[in-house]
Every structure is written in structure tokens, then in C-alpha cells.
C-alpha positions in Angstrom: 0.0 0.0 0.0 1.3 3.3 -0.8 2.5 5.4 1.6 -0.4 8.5 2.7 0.0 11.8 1.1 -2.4 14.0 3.0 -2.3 14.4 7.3 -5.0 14.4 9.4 -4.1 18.7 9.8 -3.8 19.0 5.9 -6.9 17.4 5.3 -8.7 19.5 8.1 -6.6 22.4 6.7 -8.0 21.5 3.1 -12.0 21.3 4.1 -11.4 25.0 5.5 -9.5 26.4 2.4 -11.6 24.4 -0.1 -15.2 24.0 1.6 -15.4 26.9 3.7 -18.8 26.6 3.7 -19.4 23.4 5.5 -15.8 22.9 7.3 -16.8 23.8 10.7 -19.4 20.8 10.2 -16.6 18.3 9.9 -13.8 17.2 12.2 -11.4 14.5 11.1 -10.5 12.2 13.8 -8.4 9.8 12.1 -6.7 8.9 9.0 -4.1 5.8 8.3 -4.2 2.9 5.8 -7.2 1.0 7.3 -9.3 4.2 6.4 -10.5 7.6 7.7 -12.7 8.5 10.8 -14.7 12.0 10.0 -16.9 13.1 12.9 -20.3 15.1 11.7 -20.5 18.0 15.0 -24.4 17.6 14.6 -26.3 21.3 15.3 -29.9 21.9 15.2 -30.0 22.4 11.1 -28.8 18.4 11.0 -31.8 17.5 12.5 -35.1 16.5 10.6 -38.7 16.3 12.5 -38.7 13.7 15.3 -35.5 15.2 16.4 -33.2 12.6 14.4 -30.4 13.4 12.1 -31.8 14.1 8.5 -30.9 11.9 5.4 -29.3 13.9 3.7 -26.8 14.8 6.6 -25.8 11.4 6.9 -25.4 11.1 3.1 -22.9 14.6 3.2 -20.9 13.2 6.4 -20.8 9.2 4.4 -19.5 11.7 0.7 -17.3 13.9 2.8 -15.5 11.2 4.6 -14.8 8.9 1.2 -13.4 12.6 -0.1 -11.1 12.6 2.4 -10.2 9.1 2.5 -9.5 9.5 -1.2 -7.4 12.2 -1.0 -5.1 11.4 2.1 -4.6 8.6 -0.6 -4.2 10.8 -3.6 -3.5 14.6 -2.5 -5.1 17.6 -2.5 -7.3 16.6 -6.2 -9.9 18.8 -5.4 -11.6 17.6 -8.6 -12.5 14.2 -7.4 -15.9 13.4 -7.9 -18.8 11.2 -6.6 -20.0 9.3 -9.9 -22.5 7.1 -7.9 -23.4 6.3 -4.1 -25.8 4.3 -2.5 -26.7 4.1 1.4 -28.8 2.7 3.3 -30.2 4.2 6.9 -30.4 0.6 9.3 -31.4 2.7 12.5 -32.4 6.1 13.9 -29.2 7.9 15.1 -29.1 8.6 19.0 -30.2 12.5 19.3 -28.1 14.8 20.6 -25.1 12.5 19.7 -22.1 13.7 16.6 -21.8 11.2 14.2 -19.1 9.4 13.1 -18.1 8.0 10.0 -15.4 5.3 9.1 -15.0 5.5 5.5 -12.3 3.0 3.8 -11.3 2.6 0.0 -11.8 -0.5 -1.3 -10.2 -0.2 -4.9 -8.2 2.6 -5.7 -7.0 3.0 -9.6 -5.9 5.9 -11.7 -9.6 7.2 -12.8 -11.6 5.3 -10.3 -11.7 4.9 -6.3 -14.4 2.5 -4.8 -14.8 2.9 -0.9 -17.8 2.2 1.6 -18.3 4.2 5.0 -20.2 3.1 7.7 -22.1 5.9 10.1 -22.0 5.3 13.8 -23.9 7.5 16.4 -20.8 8.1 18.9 -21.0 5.7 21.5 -23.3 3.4 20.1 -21.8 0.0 18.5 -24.5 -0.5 15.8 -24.6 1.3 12.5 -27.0 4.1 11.8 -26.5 3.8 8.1 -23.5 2.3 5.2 -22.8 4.0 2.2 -21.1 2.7 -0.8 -19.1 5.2 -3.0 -17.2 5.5 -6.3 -15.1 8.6 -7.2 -14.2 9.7 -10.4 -10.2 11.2 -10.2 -9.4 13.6 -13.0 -6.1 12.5 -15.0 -2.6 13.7 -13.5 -1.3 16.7 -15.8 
């Protein structure tokens, strides 16, 4: 396995220069070979009626964290692109509990990456939800 390119500060560093708008959502807890951990800091505007994290929160913390994953991989592409996900929501997340998401690559090739993430309410050992993701890298040059 190739060696990381991206650390846990540049990628943190990169979601604030990069997405601005949503950074301050996003904290990345870890990143090494096995995969990335990307905790969701869920507010008020994550939640959807019956006081549960929305859908499509848990889909942008699942896309986020296989965007990070991809790129502690790759570098700072910031053209990488979702070409197709698919997730499924197993349980009601724990309110008032941040999500976490452990996202890993499962193929990784010069135009396409291939990952899943599972999404955990913290402290809970069940799955909320699992995502599966492929990524679209734009050519080197």
C-alpha cells in the first residue's frame, strides 16, 4: 500500500481552504491505511422532525469522509468526484449524539476509487446507516 500523502491537519486544513462553507461541520478524527474517521458535530440544522439526524446529513458526512479518504490517498485533487453512491439508513441515530463516519477505499485505480463508509452515532456499536461510494479522479497533468 502506498505510503499516505495528505495528514490528518492537511486534510482539516483543506475542508477550510476548499469548503469553507461546511468545514466547521466536519472534524477529522483519524486517518491511516485502514481508512479515515470523519466526525459530523451535529447542530440543530442536521436534525429533521422527530428530532433525528436528516438523510441527507448522513449522506454529506458518508460523501465527505470517502473525499477525504480519497485524497489522504491521492492529495489535494480537489476535482474528485462522486460518480455514484448508495446508502442505506439501518437505524435512527441517537439524538443529541455527533456522528461518526469510518469510511475505507476499497479499490483505488488511476480514474476510479471505490470505498464504503459506515455511520455510527458516537458511542453506540451499531450502524445508523452504510454507504457505498465511487469517485471519479481527474487524469494527473
Amino acid at each position: 500500500m502506498s505510503p499516505l500523502k495528505m495528514t490528518v491537519a492537511e486534510l482539516q486544513a483543506f475542508l477550510h481552504s476548499d469548503m469553507p462553507q461546511m468545514a466547521d461541520d466536519f472534524w477529522v478524527e483519524r486517518s491511516d491505511q485502514a481508512g479515515l474517521c470523519l466526525r459530523l458535530r451535529v447542530s440543530e440544522r442536521h436534525l429533521r422532525p422527530g428530532a433525528t439526524v436528516s438523510g441527507p446529513a448522513m449522506f454529506g458526512l458518508a460523501d465527505v469522509a470517502m473525499y477525504l479518504a480519497i485524497l489522504a490517498r491521492i492529495g489535494p485533487v480537489a476535482l474528485a468526484v462522486t460518480t455514484n453512491c448508495s446508502i442505506d439508513f439501518m437505524r435512527k441515530p441517537r439524538a443529541g449524539c455527533d456522528l461518526l463516519a469510518e469510511a475505507r477505499i476499497l479499490k483505488l485505480g488511476r480514474s476510479l476509487a471505490v470505498g464504503d463508509v459506515m455511520l455510527y452515532s458516537e458511542g453506540q456499536a451499531e450502524p445508523v446507516a452504510r454507504a457505498g461510494l465511487t469517485y471519479s479522479i481527474p487524469p494527473v497533468g
